[in-house]
C-alpha positions in Angstrom: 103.4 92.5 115.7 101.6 94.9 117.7 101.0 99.0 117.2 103.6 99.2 120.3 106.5 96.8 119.3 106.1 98.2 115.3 106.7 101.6 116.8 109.6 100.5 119.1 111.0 98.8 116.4 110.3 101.9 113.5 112.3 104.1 116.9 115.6 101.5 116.7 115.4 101.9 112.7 115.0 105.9 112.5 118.1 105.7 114.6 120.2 103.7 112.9 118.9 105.4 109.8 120.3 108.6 111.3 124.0 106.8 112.3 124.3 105.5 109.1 123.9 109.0 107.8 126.4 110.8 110.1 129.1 108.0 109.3 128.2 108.3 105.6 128.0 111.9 105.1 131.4 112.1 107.4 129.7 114.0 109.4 131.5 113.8 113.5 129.4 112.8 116.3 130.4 116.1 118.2 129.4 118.0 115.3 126.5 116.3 115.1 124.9 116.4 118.5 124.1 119.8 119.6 121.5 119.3 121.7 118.7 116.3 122.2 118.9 114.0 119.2 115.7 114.0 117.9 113.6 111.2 117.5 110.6 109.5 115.2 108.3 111.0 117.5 109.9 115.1 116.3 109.0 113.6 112.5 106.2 114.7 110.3 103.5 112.0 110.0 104.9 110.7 106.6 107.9 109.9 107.6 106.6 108.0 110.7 105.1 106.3 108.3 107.6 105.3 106.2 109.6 104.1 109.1 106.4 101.8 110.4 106.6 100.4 106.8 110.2 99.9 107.0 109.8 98.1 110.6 107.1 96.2 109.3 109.8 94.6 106.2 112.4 94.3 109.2 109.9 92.2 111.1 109.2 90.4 108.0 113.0 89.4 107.1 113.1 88.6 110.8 116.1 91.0 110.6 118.1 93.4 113.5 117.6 96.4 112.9 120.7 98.1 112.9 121.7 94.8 110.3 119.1 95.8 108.0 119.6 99.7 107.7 123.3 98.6 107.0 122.3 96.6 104.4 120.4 99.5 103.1 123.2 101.5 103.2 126.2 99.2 102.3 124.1 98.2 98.6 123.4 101.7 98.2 126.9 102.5 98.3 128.0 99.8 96.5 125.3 101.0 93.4 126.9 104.3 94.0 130.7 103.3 92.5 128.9 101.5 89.8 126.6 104.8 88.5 129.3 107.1 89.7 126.8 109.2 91.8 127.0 109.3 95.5 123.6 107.5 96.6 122.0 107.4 100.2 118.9 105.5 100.8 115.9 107.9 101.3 113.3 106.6 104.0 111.0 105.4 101.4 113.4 103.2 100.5 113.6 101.2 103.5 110.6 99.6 103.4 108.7 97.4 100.3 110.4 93.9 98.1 113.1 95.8 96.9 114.5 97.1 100.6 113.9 93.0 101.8 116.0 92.3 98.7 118.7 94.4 99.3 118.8 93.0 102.8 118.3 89.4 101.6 121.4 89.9 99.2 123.3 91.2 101.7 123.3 88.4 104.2 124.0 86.2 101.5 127.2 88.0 100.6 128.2 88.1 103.9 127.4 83.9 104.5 129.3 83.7 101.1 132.3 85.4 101.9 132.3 83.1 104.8 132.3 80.1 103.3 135.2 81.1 99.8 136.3 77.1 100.4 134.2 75.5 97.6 135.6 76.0 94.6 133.7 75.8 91.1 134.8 74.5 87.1 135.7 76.9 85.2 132.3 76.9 83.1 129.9 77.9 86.1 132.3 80.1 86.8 131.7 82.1 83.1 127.8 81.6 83.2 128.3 83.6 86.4 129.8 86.5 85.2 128.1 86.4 82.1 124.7 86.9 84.5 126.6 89.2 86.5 127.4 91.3 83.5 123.5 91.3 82.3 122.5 91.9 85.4 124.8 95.3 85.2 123.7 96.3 82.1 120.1 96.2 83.1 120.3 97.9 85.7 122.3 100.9 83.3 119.8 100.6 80.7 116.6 100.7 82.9 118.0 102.8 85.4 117.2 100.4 88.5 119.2 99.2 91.3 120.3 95.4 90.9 118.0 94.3 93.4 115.1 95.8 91.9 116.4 94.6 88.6 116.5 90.9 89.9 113.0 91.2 91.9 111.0 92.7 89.2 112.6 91.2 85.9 113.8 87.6 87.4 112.8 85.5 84.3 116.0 87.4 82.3 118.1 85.0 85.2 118.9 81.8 85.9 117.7 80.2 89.0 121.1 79.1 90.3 122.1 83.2 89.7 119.2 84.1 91.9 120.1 81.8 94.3 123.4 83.2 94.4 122.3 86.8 94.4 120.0 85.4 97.7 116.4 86.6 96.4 115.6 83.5 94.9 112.9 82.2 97.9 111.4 85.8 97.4 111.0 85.4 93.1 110.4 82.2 92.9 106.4 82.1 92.1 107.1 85.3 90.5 109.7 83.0 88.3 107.7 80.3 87.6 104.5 82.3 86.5 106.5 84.4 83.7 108.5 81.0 82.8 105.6 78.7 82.5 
């Protein structure tokens, strides 16, 4: 990826960064747009930055933009019924293993609510939740999002539950070298 398409693509993120915002903060788009919108370029370097790093982990999950900040957003969200706080993703959080986890997770809930058909016996079913429920009460305990929980402490999980969660292809060696 060049300097010129990582900047084009850090522009398309930084604006759907700043969509997301307005629709999550219920903010209107009248009220919103007084004059020009402003753009990466009005930014201070650092958060340029942060936005190339976050293009450069779009590029990397060979992801659309504007489905990658809503990943961003919808997991955030979703962490936010679970800690009962009302969580928006900063700009440093769009970018790094955790932020291509979040994203990875995502498009596998989404291909897995397409595809409800299979069912499953009744014991995979339990191991399931009883992973789901660990996976909960680490992230309470150590005060981590899930998808940091299952990126940076994978050997507490099966593989089969990291396959479900979707981050499996990205802790896999990570897996094997604490397991071995």
């Amino acid at each position: 990826m060049t300097k010129k398409q990582r900047g084009k693509l850090a522009s398309r993120i930084y604006a759907s960064y700043r969509m997301q915002l307005l629709v999550h903060l219920h903010i209107g788009h009248k009220d919103a747009v007084v004059g020009r919108a402003p753009s990466l370029a009005d930014q201070p370097p650092k958060v340029r930055q942060l936005f190339a790093r976050a293009a450069n982990t779009c590029n990397e999950a060979a992801a659309d933009p504007d489905a990658y900040v809503t990943a961003q957003f919808e997991k955030f969200v979703e962490y936010s019924r679970f800690a009962r706080k009302n969580r928006l993703p900063q700009p440093h959080h769009l970018h790094g293993l955790g932020a291509l986890a979040r994203y990875v997770e995502y498009a596998h809930t989404l291909d897995d609510r397409k595809s409800r058909a299979a069912t499953e016996d009744s014991r995979q079913v339990k191991e399931f939740w009883r992973e789901e429920r660990k996976l909960k009460g680490l992230t309470r305990v150590t005060r981590m999002l899930p998808s940091d929980v299952l990126t940076e402490r994978p050997e507490e999980f099966t593989p089969a539950f990291l396959e479900h969660k979707g981050v499996w292809d990205l802790v896999e060696d990570i897996y094997d070298e604490r397991t071995c």
